[in-house]
DSSP file (Angstrom, degrees, kcal/mol; ACC not computed):
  #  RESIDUE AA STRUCTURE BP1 BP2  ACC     N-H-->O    O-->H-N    N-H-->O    O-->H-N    TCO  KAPPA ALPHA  PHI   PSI    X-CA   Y-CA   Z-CA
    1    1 A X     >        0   0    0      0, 0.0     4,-1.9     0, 0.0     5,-0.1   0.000 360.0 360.0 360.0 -26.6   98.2  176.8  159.2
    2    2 A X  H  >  +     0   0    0      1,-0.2     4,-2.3     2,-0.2     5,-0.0   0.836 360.0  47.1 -81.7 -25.5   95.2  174.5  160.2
    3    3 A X  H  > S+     0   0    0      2,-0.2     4,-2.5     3,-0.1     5,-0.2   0.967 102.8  55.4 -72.0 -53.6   94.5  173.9  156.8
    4    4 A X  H  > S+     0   0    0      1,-0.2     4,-4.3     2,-0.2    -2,-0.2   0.969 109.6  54.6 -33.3 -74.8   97.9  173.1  155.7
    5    5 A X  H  X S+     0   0    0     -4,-1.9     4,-0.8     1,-0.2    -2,-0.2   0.796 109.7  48.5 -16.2 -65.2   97.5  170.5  158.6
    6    6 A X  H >X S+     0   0    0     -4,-2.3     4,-1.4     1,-0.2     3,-0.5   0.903 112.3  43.4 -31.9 -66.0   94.4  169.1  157.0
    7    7 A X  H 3X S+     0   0    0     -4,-2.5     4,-4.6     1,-0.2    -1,-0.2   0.786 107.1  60.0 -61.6 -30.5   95.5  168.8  153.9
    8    8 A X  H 3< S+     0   0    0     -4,-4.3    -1,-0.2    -5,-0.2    -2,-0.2   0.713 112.8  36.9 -74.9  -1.7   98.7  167.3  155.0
    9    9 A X  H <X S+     0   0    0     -4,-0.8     4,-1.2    -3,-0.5    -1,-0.2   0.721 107.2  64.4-107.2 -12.7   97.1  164.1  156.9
   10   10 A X  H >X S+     0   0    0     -4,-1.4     4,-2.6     1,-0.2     3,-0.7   0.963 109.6  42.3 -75.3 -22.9   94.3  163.8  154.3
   11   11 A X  H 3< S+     0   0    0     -4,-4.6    -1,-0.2     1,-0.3    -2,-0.1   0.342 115.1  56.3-111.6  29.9   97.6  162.9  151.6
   12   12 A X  H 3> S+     0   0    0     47,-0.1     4,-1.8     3,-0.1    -1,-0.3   0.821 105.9  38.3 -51.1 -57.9   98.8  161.2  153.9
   13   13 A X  H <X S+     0   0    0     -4,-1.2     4,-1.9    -3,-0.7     5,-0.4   0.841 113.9  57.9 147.5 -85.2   96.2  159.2  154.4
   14   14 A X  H  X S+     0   0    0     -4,-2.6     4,-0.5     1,-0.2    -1,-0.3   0.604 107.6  48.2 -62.2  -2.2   95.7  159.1  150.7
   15   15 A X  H  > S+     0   0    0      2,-0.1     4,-1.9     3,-0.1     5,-0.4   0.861 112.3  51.6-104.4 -45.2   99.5  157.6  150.1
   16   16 A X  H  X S+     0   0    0     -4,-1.8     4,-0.8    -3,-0.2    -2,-0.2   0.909 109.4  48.1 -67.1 -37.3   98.9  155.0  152.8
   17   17 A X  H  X S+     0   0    0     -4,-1.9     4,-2.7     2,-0.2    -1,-0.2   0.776 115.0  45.2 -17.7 -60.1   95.9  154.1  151.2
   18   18 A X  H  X S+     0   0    0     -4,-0.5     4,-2.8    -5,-0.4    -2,-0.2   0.867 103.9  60.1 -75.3 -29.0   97.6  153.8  147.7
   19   19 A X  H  X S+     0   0    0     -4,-1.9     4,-6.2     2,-0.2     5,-0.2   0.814 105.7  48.4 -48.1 -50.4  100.3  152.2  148.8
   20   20 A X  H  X S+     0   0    0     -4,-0.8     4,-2.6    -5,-0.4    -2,-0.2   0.895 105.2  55.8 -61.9 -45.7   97.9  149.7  149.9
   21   21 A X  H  < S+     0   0    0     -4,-2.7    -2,-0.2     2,-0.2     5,-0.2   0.944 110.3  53.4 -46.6 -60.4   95.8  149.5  146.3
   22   22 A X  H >X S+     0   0    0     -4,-2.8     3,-3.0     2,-0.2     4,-2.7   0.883 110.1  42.8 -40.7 -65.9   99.4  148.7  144.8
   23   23 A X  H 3X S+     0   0    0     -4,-6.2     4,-1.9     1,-0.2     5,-0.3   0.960 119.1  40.8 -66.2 -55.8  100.2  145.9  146.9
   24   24 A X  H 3< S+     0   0    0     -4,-2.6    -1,-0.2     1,-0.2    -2,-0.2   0.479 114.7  53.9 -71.1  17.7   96.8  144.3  146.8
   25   25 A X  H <> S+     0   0    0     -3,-3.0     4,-1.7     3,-0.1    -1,-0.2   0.724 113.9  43.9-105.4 -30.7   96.5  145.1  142.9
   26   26 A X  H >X S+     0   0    0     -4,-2.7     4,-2.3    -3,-0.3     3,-0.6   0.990 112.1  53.8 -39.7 -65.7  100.0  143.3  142.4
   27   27 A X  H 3X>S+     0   0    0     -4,-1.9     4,-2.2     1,-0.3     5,-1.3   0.930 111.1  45.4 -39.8 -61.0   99.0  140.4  144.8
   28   28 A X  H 345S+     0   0    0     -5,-0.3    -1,-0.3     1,-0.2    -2,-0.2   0.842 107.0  57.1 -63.4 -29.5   96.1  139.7  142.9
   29   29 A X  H <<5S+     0   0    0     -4,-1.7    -1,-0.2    -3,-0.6    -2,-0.2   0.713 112.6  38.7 -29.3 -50.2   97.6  139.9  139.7
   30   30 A X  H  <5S+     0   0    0     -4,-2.3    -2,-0.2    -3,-0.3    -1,-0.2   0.747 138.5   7.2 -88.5 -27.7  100.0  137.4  140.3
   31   31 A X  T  <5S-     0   0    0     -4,-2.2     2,-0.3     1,-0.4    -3,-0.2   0.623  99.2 -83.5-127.7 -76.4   97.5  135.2  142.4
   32   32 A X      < -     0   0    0     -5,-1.3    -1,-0.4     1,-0.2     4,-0.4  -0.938  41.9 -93.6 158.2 168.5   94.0  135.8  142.8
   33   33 A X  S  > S+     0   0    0     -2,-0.3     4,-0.6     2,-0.2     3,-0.5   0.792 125.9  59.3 -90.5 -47.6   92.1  138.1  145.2
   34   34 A X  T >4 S+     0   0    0      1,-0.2     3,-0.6     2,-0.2     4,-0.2   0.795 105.4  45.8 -65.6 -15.1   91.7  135.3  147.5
   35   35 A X  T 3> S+     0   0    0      2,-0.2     4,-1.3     1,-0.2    -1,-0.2   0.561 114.3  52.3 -75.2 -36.6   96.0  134.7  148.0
   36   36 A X  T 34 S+     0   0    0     -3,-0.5    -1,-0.2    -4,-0.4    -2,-0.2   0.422 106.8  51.0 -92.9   1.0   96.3  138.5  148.4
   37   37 A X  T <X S+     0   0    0     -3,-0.6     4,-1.2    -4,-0.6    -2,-0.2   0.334 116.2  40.1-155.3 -42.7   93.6  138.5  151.2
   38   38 A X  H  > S+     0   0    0      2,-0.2     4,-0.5    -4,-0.2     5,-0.5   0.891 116.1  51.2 -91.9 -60.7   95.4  135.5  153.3
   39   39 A X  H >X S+     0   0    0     -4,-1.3     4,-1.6     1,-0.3     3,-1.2   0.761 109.9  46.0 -28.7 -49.2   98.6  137.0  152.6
   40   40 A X  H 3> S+     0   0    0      1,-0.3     4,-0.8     2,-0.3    -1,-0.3   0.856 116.0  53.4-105.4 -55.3   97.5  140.7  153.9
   41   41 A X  H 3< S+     0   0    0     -4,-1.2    -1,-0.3     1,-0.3    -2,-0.2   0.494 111.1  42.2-100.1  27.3   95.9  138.6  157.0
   42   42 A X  H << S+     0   0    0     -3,-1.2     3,-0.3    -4,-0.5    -1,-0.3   0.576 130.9  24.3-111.0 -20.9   99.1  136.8  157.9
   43   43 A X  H >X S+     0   0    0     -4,-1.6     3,-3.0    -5,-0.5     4,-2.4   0.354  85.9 121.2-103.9  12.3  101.5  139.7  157.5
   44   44 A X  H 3X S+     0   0    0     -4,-0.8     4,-3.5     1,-0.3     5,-0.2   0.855  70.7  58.9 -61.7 -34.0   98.8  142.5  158.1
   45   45 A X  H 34 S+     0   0    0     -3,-0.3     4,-0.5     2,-0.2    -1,-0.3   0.742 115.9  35.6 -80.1 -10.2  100.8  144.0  161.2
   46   46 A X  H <> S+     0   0    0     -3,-3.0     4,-3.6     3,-0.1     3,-0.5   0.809 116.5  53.1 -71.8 -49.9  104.1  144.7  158.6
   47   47 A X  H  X S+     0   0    0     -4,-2.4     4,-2.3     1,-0.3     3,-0.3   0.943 113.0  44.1 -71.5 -41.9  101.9  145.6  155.6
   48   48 A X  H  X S+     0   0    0     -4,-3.5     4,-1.3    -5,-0.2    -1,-0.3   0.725 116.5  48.8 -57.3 -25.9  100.0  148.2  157.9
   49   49 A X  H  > S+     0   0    0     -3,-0.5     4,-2.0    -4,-0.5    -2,-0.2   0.756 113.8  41.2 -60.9 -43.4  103.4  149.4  159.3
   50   50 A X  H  X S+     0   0    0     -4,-3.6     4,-3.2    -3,-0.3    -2,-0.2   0.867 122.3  53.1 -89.2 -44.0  105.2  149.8  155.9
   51   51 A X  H  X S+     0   0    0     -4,-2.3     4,-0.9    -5,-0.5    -2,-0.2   0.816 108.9  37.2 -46.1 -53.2  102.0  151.2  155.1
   52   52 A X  H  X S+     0   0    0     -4,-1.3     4,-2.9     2,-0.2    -2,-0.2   0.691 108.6  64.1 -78.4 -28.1  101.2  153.6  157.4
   53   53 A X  H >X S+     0   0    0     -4,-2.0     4,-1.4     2,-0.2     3,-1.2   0.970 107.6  47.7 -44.6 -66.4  105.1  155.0  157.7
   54   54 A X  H 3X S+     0   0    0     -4,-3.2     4,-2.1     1,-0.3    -2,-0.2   0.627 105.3  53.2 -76.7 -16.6  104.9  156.1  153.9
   55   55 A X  H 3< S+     0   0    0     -4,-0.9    -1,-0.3   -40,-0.2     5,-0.3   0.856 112.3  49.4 -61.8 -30.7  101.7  157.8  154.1
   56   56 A X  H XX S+     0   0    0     -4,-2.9     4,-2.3    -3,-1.2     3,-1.3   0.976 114.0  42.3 -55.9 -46.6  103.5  159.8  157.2
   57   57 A X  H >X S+     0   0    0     -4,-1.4     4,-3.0     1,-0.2     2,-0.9   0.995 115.4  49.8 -55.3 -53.2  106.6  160.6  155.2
   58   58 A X  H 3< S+     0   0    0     -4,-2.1    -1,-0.2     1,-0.2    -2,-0.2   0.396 116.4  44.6 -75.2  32.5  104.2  161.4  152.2
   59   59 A X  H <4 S+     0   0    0     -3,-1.3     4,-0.4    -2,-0.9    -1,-0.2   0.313 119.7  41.4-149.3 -44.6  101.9  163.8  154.9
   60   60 A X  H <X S+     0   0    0     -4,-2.3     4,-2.1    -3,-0.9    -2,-0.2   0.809 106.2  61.3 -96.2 -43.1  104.8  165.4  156.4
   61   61 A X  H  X S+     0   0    0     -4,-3.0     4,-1.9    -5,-0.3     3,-0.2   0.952 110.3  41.0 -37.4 -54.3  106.5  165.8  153.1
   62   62 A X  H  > S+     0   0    0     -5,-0.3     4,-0.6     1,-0.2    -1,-0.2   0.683 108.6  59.2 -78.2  -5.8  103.5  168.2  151.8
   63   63 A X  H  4 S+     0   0    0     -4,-0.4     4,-0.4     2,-0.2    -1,-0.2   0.852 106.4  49.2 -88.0 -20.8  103.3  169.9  155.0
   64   64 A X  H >X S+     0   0    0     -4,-2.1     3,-5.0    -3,-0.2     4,-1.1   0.969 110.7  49.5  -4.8-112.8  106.9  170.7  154.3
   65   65 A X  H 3< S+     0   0    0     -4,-1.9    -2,-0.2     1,-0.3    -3,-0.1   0.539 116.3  41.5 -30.5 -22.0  106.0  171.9  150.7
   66   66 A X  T 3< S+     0   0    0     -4,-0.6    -1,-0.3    -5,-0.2     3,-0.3   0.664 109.6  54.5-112.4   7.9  103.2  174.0  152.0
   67   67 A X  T <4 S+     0   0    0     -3,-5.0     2,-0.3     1,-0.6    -2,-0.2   0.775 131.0  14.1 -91.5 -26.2  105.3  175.7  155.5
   68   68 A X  S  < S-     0   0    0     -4,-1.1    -1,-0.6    -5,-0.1     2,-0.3  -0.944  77.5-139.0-147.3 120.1  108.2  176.9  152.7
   69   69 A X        -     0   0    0     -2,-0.3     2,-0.3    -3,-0.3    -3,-0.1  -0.682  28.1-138.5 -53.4 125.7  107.9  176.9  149.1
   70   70 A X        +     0   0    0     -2,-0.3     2,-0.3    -5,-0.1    10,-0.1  -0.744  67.4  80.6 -83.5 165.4  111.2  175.5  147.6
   71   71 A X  S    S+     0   0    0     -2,-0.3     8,-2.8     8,-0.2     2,-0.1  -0.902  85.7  36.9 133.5 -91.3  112.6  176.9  144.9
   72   72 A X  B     -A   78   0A   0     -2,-0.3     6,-0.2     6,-0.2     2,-0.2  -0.588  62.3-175.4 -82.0 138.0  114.8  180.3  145.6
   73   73 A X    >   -     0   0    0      4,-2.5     3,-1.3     1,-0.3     4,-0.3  -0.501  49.7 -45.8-101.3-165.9  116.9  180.3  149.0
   74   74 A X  G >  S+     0   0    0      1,-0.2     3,-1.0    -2,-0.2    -1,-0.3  -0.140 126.0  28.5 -59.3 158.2  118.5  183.2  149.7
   75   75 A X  G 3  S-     0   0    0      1,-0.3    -1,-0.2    -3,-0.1    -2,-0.0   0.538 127.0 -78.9  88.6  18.5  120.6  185.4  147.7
   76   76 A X  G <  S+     0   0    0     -3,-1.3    -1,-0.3     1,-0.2    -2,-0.2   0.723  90.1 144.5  73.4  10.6  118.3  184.0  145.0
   77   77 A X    <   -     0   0    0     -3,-1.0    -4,-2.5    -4,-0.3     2,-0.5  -0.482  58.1-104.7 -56.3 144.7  120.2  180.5  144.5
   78   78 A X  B     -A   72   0A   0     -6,-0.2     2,-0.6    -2,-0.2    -6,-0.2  -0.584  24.3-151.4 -74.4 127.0  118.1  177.6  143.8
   79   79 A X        -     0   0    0     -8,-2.8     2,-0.3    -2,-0.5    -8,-0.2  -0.849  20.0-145.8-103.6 136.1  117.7  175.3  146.9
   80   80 A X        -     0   0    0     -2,-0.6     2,-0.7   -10,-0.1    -9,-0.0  -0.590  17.8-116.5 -86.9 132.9  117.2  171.7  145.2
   81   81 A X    >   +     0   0    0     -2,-0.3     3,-0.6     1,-0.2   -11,-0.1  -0.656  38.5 162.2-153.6 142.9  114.7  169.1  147.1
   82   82 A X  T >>  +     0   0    0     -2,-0.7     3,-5.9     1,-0.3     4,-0.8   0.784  55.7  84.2 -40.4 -79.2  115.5  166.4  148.3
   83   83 A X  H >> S+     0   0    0      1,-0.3     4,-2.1     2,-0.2     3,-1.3   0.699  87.5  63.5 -24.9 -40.7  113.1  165.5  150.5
   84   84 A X  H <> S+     0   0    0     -3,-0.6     4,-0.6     1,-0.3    -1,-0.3   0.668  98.9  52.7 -54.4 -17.8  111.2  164.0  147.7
   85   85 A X  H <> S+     0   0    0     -3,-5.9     4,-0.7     2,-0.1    -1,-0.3   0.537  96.6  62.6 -75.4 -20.1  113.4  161.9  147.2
   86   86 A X  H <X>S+     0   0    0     -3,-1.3     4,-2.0    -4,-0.8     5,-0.6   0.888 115.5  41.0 -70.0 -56.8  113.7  160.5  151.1
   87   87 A X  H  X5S+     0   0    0     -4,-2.1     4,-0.9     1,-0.2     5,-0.3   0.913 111.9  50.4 -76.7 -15.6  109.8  159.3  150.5
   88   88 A X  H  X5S+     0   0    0     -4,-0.6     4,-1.7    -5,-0.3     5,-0.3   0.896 118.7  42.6 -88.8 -24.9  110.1  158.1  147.0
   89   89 A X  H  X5S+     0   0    0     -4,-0.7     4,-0.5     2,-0.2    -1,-0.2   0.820 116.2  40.6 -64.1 -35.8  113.0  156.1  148.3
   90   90 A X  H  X5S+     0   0    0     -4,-2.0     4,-1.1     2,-0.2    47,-0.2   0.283 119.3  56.5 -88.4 -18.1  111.9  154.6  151.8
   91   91 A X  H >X<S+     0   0    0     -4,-0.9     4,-1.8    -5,-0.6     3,-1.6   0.978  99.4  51.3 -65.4 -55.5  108.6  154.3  149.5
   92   92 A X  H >X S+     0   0    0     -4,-1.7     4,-1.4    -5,-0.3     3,-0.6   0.966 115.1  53.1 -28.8 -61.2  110.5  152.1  146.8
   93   93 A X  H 3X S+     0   0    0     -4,-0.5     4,-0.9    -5,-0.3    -1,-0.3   0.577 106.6  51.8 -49.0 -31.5  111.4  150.2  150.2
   94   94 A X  H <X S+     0   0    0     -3,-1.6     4,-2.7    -4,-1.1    -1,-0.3   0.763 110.9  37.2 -42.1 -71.1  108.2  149.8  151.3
   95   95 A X  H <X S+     0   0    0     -4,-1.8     4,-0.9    -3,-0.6    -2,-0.2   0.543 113.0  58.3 -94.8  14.1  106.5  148.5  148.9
   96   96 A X  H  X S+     0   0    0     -4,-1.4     4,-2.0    -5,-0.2    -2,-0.2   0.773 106.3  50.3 -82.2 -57.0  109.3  146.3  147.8
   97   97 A X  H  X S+     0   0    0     -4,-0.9     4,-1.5    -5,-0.3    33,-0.2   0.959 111.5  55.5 -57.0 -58.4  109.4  144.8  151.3
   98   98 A X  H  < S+     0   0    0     -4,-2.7    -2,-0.2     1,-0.3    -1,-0.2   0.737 108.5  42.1  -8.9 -70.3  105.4  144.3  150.8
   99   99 A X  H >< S+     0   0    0     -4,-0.9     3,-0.9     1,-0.1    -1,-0.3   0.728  97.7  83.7 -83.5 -21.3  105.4  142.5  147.9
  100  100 A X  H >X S+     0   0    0     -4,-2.0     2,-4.4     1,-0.3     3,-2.1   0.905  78.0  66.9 -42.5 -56.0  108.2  140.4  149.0
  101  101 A X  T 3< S+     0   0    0     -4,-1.5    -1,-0.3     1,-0.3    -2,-0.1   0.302 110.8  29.2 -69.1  38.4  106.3  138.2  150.8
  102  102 A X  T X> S+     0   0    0     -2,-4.4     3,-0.8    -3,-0.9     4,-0.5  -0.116  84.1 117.0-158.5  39.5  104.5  136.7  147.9
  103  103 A X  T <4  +     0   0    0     -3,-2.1    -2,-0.1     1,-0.2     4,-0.1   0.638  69.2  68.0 -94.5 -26.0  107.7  137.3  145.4
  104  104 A X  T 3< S+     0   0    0     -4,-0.6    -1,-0.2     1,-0.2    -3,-0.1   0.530  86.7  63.2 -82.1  -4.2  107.9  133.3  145.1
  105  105 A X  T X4 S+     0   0    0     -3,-0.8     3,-2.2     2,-0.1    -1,-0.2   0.790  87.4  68.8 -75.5 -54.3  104.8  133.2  143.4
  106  106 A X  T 3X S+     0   0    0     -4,-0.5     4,-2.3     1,-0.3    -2,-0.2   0.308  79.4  80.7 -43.3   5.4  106.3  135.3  140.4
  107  107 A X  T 34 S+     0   0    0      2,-0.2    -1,-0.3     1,-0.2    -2,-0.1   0.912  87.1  59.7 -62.7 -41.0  108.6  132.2  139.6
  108  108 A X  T <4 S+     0   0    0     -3,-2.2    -2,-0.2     1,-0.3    -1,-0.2   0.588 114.6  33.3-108.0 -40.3  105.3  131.1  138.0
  109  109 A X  T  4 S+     0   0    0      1,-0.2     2,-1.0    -4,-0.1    -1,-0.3   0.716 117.8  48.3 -76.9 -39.8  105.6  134.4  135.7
  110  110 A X     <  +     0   0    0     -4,-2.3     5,-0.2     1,-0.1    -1,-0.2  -0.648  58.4 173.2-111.7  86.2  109.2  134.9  135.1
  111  111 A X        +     0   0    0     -2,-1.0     2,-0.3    -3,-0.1    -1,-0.1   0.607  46.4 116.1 -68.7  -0.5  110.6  131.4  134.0
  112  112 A X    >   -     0   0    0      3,-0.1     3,-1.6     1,-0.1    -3,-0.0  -0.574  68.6-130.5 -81.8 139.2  114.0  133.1  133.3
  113  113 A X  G >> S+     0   0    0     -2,-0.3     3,-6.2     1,-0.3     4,-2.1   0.736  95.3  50.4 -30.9 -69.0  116.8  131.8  135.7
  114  114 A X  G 34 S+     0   0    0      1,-0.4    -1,-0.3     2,-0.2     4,-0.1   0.080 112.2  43.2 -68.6  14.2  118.2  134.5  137.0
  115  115 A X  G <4 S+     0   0    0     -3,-1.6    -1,-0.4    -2,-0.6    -2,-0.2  -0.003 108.8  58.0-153.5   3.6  115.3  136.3  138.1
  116  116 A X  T X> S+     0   0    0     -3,-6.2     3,-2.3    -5,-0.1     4,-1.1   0.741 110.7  49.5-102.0 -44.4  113.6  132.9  139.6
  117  117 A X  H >X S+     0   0    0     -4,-2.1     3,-2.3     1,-0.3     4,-1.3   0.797 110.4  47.8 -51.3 -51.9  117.0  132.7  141.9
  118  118 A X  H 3> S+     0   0    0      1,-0.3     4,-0.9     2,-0.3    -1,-0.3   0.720 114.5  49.8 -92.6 -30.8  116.6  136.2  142.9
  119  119 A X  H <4 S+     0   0    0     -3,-2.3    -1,-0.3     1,-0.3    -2,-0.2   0.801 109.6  46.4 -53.7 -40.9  112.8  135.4  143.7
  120  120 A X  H <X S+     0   0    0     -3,-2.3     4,-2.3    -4,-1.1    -2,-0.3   0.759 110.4  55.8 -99.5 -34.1  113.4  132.7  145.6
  121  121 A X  H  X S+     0   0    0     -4,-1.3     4,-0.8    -5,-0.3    -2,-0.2   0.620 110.4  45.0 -52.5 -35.4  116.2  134.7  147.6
  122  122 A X  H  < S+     0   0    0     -4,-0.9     7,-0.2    -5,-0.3    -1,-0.2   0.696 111.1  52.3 -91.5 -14.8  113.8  137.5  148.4
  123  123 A X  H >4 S+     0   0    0      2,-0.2     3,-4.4    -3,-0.2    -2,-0.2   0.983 104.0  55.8 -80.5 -55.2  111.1  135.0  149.5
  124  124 A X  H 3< S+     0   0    0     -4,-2.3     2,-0.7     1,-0.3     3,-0.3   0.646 122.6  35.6 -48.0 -78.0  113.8  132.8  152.2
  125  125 A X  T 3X S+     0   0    0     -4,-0.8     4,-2.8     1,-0.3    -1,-0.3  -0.034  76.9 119.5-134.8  21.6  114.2  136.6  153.8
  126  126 A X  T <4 S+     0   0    0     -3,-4.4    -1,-0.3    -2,-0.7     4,-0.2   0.787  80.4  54.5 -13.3 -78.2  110.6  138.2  153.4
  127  127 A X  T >> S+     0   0    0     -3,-0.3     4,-3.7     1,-0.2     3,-0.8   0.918 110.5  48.8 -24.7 -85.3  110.5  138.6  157.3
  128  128 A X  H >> S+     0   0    0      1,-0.2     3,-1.7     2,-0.2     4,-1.6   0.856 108.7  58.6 -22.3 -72.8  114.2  140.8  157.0
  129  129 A X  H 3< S+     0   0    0     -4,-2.8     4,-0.4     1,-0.3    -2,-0.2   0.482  93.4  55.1 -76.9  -1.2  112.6  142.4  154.6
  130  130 A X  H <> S+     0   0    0     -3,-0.8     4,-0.6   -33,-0.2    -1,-0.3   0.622 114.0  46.5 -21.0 -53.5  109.6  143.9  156.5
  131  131 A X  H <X S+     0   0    0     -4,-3.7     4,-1.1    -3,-1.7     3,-0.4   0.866 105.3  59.8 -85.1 -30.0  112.1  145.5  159.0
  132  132 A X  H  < S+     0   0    0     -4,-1.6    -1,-0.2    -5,-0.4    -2,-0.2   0.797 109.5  41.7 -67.0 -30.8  114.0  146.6  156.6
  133  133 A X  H  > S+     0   0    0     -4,-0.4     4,-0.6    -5,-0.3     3,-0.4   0.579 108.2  53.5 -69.2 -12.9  111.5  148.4  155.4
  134  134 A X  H  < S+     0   0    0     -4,-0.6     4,-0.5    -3,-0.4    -2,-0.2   0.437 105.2  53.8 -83.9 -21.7  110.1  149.7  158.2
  135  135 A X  T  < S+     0   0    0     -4,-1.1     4,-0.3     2,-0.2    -1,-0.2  -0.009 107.9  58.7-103.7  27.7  113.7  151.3  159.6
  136  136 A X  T  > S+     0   0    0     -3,-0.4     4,-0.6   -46,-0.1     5,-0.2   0.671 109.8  44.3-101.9 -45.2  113.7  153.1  155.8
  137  137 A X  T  < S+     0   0    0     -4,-0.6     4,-0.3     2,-0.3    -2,-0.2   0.514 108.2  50.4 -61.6 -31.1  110.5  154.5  157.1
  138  138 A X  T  > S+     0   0    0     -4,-0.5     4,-1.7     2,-0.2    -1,-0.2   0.903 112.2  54.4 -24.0 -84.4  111.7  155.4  160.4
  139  139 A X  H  > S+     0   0    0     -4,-0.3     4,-0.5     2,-0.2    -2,-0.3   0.468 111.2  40.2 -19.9 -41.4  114.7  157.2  158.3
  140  140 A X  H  X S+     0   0    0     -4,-0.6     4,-2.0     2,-0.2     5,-0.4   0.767 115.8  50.5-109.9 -22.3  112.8  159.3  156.2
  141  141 A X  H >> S+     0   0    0     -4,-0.3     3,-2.5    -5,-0.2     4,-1.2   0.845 114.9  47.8 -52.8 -82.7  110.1  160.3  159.0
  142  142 A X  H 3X S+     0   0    0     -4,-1.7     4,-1.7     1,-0.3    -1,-0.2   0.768 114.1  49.1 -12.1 -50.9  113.0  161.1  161.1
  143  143 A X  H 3X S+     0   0    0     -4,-0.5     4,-1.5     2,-0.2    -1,-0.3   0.892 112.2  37.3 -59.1 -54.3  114.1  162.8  158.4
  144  144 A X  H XX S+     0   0    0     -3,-2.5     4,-2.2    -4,-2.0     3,-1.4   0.982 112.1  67.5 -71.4 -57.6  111.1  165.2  157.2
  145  145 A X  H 3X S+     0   0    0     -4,-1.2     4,-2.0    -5,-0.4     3,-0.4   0.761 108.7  40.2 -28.2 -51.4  110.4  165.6  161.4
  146  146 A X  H 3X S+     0   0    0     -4,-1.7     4,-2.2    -5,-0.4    -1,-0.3   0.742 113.2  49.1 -94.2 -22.8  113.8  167.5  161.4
  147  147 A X  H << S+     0   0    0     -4,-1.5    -1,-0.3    -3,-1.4    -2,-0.2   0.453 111.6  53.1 -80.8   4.6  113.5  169.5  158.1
  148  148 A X  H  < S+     0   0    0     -4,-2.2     4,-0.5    -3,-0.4     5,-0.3   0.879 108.6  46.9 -67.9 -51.2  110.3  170.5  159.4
  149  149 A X  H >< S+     0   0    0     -4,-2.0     3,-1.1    -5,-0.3    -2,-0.2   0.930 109.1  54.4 -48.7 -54.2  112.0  171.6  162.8
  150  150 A X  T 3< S+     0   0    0     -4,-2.2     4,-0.3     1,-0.3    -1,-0.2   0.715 112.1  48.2 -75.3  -7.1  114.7  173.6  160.9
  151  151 A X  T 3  S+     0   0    0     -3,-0.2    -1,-0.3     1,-0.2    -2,-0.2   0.553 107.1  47.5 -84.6 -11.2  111.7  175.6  158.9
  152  152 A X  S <  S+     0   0    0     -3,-1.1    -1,-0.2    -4,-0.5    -2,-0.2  -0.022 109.4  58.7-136.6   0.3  109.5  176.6  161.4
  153  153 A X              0   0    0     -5,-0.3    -2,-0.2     1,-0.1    -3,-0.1   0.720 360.0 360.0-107.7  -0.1  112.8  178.0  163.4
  154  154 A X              0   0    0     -4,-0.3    -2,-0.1     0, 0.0    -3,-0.1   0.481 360.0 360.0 -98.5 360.0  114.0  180.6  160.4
């Protein structure tokens, strides 16, 4: 059990991490190292938040996966799961929220109309979308916490 534990905070740990590579290989991409490096120190307390939620979901997800195997439940039905789907979804959110705040730069890549409005739309409501990402993260912790609870009572 202590190992399971281990393992489950080091890929944690390693998803908050990656999470982190992503945004700052995007950022720079679009910008420059030094624009991804001022960005990351005006927003750092979201981008560490958004950050550190989805390594928890992805930390509690595999301690999940390793407290029950999924695949047969009883009577030899397949039990489907979900729960991978919670992180890769409040992940999406995550890093979606992330990159917003430097989404206004990508006008600069994507000259096609409909996709500079959309740009320019995500940039006006960055902030929003920080919180919003952060109560997706909330949501799937919340989430794994309690299919943890109902496994470790059967």
């Amino acid at each position: 059990m202590k190992n399971c534990k281990s393992k489950s905070i080091l890929f944690g740990l390693l998803g908050s991490l990656g999470l982190l590579l992503f945004y700052f290989s995007i950022l720079t991409f679009i910008s420059g190292w030094e624009f991804a490096l001022v960005q990351f120190l005006g927003f750092w307390y979201f981008i560490l938040a958004l950050a550190g939620g989805f390594g928890m979901q992805v930390g509690l997800y595999s301690y999940l996966k390793m407290l029950k195997p999924f695949g047969l439940a009883q009577g030899g039905q397949v039990q489907h799961d979900k729960n991978g789907r919670v992180v890769a979804v409040s992940g999406t959110t995550s890093t979606l929220a992330m990159i917003s705040c430097c989404s206004h730069y990508l006008v600069n890549l994507l000259p096609i109309i409909g996709i500079t409005g959309f740009i320019t739309l995500v940039s006006q409501y960055q902030i929003q979308l920080f919180w919003v990402g952060i109560l997706a993260n909330l949501l799937g912790i919340t989430y794994m916490l309690r299919k943890i609870i109902q496994v470790r009572k059967i």
